[in-house]
Each structure stands twice: as structure tokens, then as C-alpha cells.
C-alpha positions as CSV (number, residue, x, y, z in Angstrom):
1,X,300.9,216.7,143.8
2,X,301.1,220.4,143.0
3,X,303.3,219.3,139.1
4,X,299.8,217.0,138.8
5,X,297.3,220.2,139.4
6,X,299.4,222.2,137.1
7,X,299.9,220.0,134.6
8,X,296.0,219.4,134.4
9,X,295.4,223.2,134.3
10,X,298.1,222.9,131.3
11,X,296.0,220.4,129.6
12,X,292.5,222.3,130.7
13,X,293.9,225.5,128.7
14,X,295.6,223.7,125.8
15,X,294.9,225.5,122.4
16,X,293.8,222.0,120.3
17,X,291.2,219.7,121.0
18,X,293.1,216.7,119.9
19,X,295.7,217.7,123.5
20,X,292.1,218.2,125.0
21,X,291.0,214.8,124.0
22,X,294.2,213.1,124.8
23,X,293.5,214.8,128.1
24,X,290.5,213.1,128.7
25,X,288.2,215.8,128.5
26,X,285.9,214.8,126.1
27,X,283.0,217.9,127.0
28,X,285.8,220.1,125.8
29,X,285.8,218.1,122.6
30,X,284.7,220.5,120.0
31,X,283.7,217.8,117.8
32,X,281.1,216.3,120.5
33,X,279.0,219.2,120.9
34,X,276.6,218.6,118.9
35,X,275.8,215.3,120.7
36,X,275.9,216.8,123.9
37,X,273.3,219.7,123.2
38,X,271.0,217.2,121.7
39,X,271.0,215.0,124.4
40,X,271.0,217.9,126.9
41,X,267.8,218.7,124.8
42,X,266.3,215.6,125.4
43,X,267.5,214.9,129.3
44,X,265.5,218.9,129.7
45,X,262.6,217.6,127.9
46,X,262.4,214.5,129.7
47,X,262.5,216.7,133.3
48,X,260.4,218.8,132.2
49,X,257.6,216.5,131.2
50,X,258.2,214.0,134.6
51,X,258.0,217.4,136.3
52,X,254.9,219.0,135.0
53,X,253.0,216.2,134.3
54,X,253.6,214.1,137.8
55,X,255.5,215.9,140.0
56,X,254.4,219.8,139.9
57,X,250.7,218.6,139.7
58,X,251.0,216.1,142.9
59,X,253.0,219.2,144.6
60,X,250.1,221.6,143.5
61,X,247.1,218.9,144.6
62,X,249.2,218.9,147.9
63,X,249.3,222.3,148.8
64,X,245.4,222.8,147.6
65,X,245.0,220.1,149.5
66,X,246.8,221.9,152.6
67,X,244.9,225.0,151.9
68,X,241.5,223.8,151.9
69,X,242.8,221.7,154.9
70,X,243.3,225.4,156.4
71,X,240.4,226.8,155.2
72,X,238.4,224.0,156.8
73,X,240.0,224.8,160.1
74,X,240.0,228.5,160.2
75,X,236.3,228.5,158.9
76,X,235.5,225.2,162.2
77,X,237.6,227.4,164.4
78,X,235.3,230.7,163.6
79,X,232.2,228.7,164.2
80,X,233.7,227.1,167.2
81,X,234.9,231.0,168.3
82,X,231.5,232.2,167.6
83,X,229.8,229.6,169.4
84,X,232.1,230.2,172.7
85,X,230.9,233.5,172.0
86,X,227.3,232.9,172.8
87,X,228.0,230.2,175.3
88,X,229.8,233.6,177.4
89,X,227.0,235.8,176.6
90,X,224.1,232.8,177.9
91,X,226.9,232.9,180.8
92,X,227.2,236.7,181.3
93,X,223.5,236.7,181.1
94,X,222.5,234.1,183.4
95,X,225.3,235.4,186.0
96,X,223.9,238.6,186.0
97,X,220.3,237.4,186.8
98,X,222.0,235.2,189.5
99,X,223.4,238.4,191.0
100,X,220.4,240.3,190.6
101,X,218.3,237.4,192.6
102,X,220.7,237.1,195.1
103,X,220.6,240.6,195.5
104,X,217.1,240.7,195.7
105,X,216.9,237.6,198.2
106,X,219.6,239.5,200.2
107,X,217.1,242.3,200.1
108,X,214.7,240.6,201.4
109,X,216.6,238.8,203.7
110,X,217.9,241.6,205.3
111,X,214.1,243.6,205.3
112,X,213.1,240.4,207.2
113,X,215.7,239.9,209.4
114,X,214.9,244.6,210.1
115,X,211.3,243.6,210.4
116,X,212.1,241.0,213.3
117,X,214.9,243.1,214.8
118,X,212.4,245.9,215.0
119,X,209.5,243.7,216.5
120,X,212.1,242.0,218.9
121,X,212.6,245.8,220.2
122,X,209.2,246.4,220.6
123,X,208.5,243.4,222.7
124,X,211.3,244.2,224.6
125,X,210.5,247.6,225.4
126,X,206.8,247.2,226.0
127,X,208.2,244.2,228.1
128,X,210.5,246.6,229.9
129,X,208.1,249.7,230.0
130,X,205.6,246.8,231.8
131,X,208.6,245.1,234.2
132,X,209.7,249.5,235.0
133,X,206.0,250.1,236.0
134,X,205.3,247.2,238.0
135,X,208.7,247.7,239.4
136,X,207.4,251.3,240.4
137,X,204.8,250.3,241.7
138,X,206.5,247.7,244.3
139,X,209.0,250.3,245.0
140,X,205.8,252.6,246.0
141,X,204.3,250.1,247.9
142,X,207.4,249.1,249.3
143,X,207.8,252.9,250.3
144,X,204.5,253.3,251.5
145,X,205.2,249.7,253.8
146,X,208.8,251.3,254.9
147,X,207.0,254.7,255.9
148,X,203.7,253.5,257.8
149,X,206.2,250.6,259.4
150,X,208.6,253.8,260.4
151,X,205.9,255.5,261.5
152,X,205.4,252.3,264.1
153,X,208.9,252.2,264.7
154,X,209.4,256.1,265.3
155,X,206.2,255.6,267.2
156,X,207.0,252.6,269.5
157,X,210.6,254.4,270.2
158,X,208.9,257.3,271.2
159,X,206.6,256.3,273.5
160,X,209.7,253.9,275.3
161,X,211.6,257.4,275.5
162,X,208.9,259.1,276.9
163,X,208.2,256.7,279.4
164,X,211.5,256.5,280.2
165,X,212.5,259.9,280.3
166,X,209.3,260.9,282.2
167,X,208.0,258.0,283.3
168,X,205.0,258.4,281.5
169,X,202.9,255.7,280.2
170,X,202.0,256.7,276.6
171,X,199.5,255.3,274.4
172,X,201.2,253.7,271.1
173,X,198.2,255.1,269.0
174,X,198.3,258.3,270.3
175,X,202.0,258.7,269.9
176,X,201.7,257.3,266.2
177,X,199.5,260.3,265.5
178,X,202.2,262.5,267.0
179,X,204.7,261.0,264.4
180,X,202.8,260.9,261.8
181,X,201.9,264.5,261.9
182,X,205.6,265.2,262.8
183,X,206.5,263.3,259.9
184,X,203.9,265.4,257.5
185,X,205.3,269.4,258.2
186,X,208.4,268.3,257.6
């Protein structure tokens, strides 16, 4: 294998065309040159009018095509952005006035629900002032009932302790008037 490389490196670098063409090189043929430039000429032509007449101008209709493609979107996603943008402000807007009516209802709410509180208290107290009066009353009564019934009592006791200890009959009226005055100084 490696007498085959060198041997075709031999033949690659030989000094005459004829060893060359017996080689079987034939682009190394000086003689066939002229052929191959021409038909290099014509093969680069050929490309180059497939590639600017069809290929270049369906590669540049594509990419136009892409970029207006784009363009379409970025210019629908601006009016989409821009329209999300008012939809938040109409929002922003119609939260604050909910915040600021429930505020005020809250307000009022709460000035109601004072008012009533306050009235509640009133009734109460003018209820309880009324109740603490009558109460004072009864316990006046009641007082003046205990006292003129103690006065009876101390009076009844004292005539049984007189008659007992003296054996004296008193009368009960005369000995309430005793009690009561009794009861007056003191």
C-alpha cells in the first residue's frame, strides 16, 4: 500500500505531461486546458444565471416575505400591547372608583351603625336614669315602711317591757310617740 501512494506521488510530480497522462491525470494535461477553462466558463455562467435568476430571487421573495411577516406581527403585537394598555387603565380606573365607593359605603356604614350605637346608649341610659329613680324611690318608701313599721315594733316591745318590768299597762299610742321622738334626737 505505501509503494502504491508513493508511486502515485511519483507520477503526480512527474516533469512531462505525456508520464502525467499515462498516469491518468488528465486535468494535469497541459494540452486540455484550454477545454477545461472554457467549460469551467460555461458550468460558472450556467450557476450563475440558475442562481440569480431562480434561486437568489425566490431566497430574497422569502425572506421579504419573512420580514413583512414580522413586521405584521410586531406592528398586531403593538396594537394588541396598546390595547391591554387601555383595558389596565379602564381597570385601574374602575378599581379605584370601586375602592372609593366602598369606602364611602363603609363610611357610611360605620356613621350609621355610630348613630344607632349612640341612640342605643341613650335609651339605655334614660332607661336606667328612669329604672335608678323609681328604684329610689321604692327604696325610700321602702325606708319610710321599715322606719314607721320599727317605730310599731320598738313601740309594741316597749310597752311589753314596761309592763313587764313594772307592771304597767301602757298605751301603744302613747308609747309610739315616745319612740318616735326617741328615734328623732338621735
Amino acid at each position: 500500500m505505501r509503494r502504491d501512494i508513493a508511486y502515485t506521488t511519483v507520477l503526480l510530480f512527474a516533469s512531462s505531461p505525456a508520464q502525467a497522462q499515462d498516469a491518468g491525470l488528465p486535468q494535469t494535461d497541459v494540452s486540455t486546458y484550454p477545454s477545461q477553462i472554457f467549460w469551467l466558463g460555461v458550468c460558472f455562467i450556467a450557476l450563475y444565471v440558475l442562481m440569480s435568476r431562480l434561486s437568489l430571487p425566490r431566497v430574497a421573495e422569502t425572506l421579504e416575505r419573512r420580514r413583512t411577516q414580522k413586521d405584521g406581527d410586531l406592528k398586531l403585537a403593538a396594537g394588541w400591547n396598546e390595547e391591554a394598555e387601555k383595558i389596565r387603565a379602564q381597570y385601574e380606573k374602575s378599581l379605584a372608583k370601586a375602592q372609593s365607593t366602598a369606602a364611602a359605603t363603609i363610611a357610611t356604614a360605620e356613621r350609621a351603625v355610630s348613630n344607632k350605637i349612640a341612640e342605643e346608649q341613650s335609651k339605655f341610659a334614660d332607661n336606667s336614669r328612669k329604672r335608678l329613680a323609681l328604684a329610689e324611690q321604692n327604696i325610700a318608701k321602702a325606708k319610710v315602711n321599715a322606719l314607721s313599721s320599727l317605730s310599731d315594733i320598738a313601740a309594741d316591745i316597749a310597752a311589753d317591757m314596761v309592763q313587764k318590768i313594772a307592771d304597767v299597762q301602757v298605751n301603744k299610742a302613747d308609747a309610739k310617740k315616745m319612740v318616735v321622738s326617741a328615734m328623732k334626737e338621735g
